[in-house]
VEXDREN-219407 format. One line per 5 residues: for each residue x, y, z of N, C-alpha, C. Coordinates in Angstrom, 2 decimals, always signed. Last residue first. Example, Ala and Ser with C-alpha at 12.3 -4.5 7.8 and 13.67 -1.06 7.14 Angstrom:
+12.85:-2.25:+7.08:+13.67:-1.06:+7.14:+12.90:+0.03:+7.87; +13.19:-5.69:+7.80:+12.30:-4.50:+7.80:+13.20:-3.30:+7.80
//
This chain:
+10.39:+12.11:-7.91:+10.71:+13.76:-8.40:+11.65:+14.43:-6.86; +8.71:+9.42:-9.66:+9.70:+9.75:-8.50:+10.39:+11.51:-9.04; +5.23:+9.05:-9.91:+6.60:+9.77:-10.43:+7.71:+10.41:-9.33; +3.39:+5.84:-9.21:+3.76:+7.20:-8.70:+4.94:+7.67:-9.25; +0.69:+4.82:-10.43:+2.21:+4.81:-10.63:+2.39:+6.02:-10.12
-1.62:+2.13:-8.88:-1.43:+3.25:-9.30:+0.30:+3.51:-9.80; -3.96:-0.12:-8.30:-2.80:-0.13:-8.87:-2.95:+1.60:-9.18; -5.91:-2.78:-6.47:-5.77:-1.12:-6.61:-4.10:-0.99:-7.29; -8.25:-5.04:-6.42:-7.00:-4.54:-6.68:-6.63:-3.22:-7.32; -9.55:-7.34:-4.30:-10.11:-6.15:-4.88:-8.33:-5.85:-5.40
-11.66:-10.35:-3.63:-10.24:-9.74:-3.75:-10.54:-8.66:-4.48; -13.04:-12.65:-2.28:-13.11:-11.78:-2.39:-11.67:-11.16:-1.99; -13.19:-15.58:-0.35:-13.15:-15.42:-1.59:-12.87:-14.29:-2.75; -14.30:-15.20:+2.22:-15.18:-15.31:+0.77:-14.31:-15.29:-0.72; -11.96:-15.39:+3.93:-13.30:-16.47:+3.68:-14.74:-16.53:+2.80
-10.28:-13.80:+2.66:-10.40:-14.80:+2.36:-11.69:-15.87:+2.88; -10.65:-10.88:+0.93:-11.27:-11.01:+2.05:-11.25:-12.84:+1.97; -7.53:-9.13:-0.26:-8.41:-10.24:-0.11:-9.16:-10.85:+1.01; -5.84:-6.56:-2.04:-6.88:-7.02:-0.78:-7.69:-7.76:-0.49; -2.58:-5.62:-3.26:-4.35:-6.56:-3.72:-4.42:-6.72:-1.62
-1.70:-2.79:-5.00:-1.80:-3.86:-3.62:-3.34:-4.88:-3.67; +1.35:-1.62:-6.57:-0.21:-2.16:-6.69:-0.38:-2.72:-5.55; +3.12:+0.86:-8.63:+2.67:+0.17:-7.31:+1.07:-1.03:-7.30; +5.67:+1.67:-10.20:+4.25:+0.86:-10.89:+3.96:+0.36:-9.28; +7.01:+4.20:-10.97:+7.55:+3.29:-10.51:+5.58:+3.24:-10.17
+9.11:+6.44:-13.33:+7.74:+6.40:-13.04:+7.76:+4.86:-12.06; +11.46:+8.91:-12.92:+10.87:+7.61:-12.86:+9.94:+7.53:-12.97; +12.09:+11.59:-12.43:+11.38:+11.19:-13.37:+11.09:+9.37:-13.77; +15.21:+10.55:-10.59:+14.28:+11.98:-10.98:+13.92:+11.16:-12.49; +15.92:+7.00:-10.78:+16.19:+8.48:-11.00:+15.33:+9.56:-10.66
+17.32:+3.80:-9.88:+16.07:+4.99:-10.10:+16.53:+6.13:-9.93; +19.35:+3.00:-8.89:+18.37:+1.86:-9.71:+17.22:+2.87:-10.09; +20.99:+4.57:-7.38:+21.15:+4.45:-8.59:+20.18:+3.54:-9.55; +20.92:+3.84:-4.78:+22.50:+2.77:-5.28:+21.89:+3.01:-6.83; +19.36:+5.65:-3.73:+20.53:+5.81:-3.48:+21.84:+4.72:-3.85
+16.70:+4.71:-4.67:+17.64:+5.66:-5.56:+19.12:+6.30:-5.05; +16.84:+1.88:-3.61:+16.78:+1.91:-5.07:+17.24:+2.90:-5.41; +16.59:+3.19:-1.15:+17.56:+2.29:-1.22:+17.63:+2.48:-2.55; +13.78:+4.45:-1.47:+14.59:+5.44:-0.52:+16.18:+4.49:-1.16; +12.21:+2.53:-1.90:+12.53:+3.78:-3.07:+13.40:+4.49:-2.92
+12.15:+1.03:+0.38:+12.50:+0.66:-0.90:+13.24:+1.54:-1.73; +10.87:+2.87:+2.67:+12.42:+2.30:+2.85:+12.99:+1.61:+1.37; +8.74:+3.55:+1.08:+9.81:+4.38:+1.47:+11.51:+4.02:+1.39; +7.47:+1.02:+0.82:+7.54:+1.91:-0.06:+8.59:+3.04:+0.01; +7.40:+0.73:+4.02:+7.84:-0.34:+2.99:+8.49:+0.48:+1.55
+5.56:+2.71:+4.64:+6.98:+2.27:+5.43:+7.87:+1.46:+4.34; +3.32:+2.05:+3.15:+4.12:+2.74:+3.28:+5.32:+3.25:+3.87; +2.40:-0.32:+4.80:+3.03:-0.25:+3.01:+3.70:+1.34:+3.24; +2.22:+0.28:+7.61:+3.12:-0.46:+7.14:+3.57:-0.96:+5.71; -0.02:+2.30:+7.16:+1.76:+2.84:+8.27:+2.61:+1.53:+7.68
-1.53:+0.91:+5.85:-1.54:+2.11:+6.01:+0.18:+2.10:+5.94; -2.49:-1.06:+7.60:-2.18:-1.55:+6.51:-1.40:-0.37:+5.72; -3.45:-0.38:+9.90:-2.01:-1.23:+10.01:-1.22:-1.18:+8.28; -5.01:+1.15:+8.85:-4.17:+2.27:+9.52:-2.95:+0.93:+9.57; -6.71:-0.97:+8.31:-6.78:-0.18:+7.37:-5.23:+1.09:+7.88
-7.42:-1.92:+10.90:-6.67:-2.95:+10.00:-6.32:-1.84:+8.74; -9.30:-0.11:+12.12:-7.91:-0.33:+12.62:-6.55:-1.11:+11.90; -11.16:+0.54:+10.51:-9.97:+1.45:+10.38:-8.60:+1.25:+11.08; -12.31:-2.10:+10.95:-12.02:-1.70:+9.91:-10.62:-0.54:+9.42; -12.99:-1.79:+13.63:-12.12:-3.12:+13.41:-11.78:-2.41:+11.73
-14.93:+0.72:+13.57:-13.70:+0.73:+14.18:-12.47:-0.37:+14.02; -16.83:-0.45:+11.67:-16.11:+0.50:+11.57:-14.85:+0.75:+12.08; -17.90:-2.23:+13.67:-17.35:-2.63:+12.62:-16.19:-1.65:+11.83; -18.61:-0.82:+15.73:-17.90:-1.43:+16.16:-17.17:-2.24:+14.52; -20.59:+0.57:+14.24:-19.71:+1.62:+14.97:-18.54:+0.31:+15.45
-22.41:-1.85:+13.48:-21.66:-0.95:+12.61:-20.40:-0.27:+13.22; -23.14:-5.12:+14.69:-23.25:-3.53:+14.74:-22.16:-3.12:+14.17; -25.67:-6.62:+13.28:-24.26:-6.29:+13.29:-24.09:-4.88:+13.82
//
């Protein structure tokens, strides 16, 4: 296998994945606190699961970020 080429398919899906939750996240939080559904000092519960489907394989990352 080669690596340097793996690497590169890796960061490329990783930068899609990147620019486009966070886009997401923005344009959300950005709406939610301008009609008032969220405040200064929120705490708001994120998570993203990552599944490698032809194995089967899923990983899940959860964090809470404080809206300020």
């Amino acid at each position: 296998m080669d690596e340097d080429n793996l690497n590169i398919e890796i960061r490329k899906f990783l930068k899609k994945v990147g620019i486009s939750s966070q886009r997401i996240i923005e344009t959300t939080l950005t709406s939610k606190f301008q009609n008032g559904e969220i405040q200064i000092d929120d705490e708001i519960e994120l998570e993203m699961k990552l599944s490698i489907n032809n194995f089967q394989e899923n990983h899940l990352v959860k964090e809470i970020i404080k809206i300020k």
